[in-house]
C-alpha positions in Angstrom: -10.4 -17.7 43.1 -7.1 -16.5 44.7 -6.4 -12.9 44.8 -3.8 -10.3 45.6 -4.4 -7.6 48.3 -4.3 -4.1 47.7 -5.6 -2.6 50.6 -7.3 -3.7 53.7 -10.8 -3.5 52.0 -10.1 -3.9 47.9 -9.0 -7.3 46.6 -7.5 -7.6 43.0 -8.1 -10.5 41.2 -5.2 -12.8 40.2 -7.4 -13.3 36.3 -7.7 -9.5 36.4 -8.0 -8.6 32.3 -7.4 -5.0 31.1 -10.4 -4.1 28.9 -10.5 -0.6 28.5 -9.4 3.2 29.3 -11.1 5.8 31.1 -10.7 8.8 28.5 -12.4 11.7 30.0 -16.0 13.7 32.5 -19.4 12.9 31.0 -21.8 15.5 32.1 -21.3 17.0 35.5 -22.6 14.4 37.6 -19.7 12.0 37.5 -20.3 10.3 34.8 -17.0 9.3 32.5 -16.5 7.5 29.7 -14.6 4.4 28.9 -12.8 3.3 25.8 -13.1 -0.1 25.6 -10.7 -2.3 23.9 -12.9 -4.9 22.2 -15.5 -4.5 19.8 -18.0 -6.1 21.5 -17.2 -4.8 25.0 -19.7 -7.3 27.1 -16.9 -7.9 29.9 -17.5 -4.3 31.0 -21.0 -4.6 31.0 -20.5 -8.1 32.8 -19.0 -6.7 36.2 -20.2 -4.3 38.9 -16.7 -3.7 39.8 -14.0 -2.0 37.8 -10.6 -2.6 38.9 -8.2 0.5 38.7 -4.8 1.2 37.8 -3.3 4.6 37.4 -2.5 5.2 33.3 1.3 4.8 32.4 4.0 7.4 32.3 1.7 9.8 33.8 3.3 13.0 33.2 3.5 16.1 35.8 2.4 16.7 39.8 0.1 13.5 41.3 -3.2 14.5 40.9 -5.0 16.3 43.8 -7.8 13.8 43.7 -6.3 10.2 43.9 -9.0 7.8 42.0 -10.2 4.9 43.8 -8.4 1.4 43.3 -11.9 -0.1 42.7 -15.0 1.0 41.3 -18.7 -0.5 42.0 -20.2 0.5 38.7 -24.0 2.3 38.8 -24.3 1.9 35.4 -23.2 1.6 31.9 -24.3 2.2 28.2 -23.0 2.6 25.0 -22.5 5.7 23.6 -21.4 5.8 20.3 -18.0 4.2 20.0 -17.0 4.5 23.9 -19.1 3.4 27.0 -20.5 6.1 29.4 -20.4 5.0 33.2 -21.6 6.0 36.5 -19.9 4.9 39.9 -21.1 5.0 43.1 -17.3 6.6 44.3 -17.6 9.5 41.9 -19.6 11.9 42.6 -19.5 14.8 40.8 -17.3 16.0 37.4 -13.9 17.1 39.8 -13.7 13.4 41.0 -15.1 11.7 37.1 -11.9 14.3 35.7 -9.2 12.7 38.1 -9.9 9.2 36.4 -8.7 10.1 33.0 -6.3 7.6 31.9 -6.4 4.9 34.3 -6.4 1.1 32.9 -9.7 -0.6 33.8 -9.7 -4.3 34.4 -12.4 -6.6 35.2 -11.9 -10.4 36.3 -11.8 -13.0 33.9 -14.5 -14.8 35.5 -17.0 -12.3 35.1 -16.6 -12.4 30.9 -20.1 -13.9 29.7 -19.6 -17.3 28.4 -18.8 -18.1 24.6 -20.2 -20.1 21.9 -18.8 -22.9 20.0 -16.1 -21.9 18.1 -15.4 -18.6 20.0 -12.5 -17.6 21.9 -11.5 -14.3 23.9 -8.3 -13.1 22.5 -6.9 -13.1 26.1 -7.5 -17.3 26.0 -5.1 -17.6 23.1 -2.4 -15.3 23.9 0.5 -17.8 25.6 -1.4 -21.2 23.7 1.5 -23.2 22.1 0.7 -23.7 18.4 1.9 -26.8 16.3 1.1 -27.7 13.0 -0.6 -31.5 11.6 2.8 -33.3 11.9 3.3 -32.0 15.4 5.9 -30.0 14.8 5.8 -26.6 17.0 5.7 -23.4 15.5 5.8 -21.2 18.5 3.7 -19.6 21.0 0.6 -17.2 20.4 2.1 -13.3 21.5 -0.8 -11.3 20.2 -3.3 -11.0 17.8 -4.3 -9.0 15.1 -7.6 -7.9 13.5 -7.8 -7.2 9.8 -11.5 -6.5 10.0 -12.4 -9.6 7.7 -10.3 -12.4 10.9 -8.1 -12.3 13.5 -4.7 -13.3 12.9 -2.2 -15.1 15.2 0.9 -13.6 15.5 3.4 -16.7 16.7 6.9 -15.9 18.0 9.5 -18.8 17.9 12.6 -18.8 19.5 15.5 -19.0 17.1 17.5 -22.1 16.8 20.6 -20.3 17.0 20.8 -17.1 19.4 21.5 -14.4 19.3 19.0 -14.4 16.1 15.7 -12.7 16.7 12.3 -15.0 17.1 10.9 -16.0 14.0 7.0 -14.2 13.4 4.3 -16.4 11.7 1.4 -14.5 10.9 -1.5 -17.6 10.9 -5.0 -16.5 9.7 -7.5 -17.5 12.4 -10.1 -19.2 10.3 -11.4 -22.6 9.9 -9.2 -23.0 6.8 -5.8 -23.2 8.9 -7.1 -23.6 12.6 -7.7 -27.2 13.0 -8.5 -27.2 17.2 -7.8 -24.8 20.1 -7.9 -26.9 23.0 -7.9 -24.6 26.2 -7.6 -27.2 29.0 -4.3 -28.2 26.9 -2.8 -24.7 26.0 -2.5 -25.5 22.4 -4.0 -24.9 18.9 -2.9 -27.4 16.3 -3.2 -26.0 12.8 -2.5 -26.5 8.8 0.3 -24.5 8.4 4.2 -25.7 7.3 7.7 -24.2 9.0 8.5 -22.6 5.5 5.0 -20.5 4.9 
């Protein structure tokens, strides 16, 4: 796996995924807690090392403890609806408090495997999607869970610019999605240009 340096001994993965948020301290040991970004958040608990990026838009002075750009994880549980971690960098509540907002990513190859049938929503995003007559309807931008599916949200370009893409909301259930093919970047489904 190719990878982008960051420093002379951390090396960020080119399939680095962003799967959750540190939010805040747990206990006064260095413990902290992560908000995950999936239901089912088995990519954290897949890697011993947590990738770090300092959270967005940051507002005010740089803190006075700069957090690590890599974390080797000690451990991790559930707790609740966030996940409570240990670190072998942290290691007391100052250094847990300076990671409060900062993106954690894990590498793509470290995600357990899925079943027939399953995808990780990072997989899909960027698939071209074309309907039974092999007509294209656009490309997968996100997705969206109603709680009962996921739906794809496909942006196509306009035919004439400077009109904005057109959105297609497609249900991701057997009834519409006849194949995701991976190794081919496409999902062919049962859907028509004027739903």
């Amino acid at each position: 796996m190719a990878a982008a340096a960051l420093d002379d001994a951390v090396v960020w993965p080119e399939d680095a995924v962003e799967v959750g948020r540190i939010v805040d301290a747990w206990g006064i040991k260095g413990g902290f807690k992560v908000q995950p970004f999936s239901g089912d958040p088995q990519a954290l608990f897949s890697s011993r090392r947590w990738f770090l990026r300092p959270p967005d838009g940051r507002p005010g002075p740089k803190p006075a403890v700069v957090p690590p750009p890599v974390l080797r994880v000690g451990s991790a549980r559930e707790q609740g609806d966030v996940i409570v971690a240990t670190a072998h960098e942290i290691a007391d509540r100052n250094a847990a408090e300076a990671l409060r907002g900062c993106r954690v990513f894990v590498s793509r190859g470290s995600f357990p495997s899925t079943g027939d049938g399953e995808y990780y929503w990072v997989d899909l995003i960027g698939l071209d999607v074309v309907n039974r007559d092999g007509v294209a309807l656009g490309r997968v931008a996100d997705l969206l869970d109603t709680g009962a599916h996921s739906v794809l949200r496909v942006l196509a370009e306009p035919a004439e610019a400077p009109a904005a893409p057109v959105e297609r909301l497609i249900p991701f259930v057997a009834a519409y999605i006849d194949a995701v093919e991976l190794d081919r970047r496409r999902i062919t489904v049962d859907w028509g240009l004027d739903y």
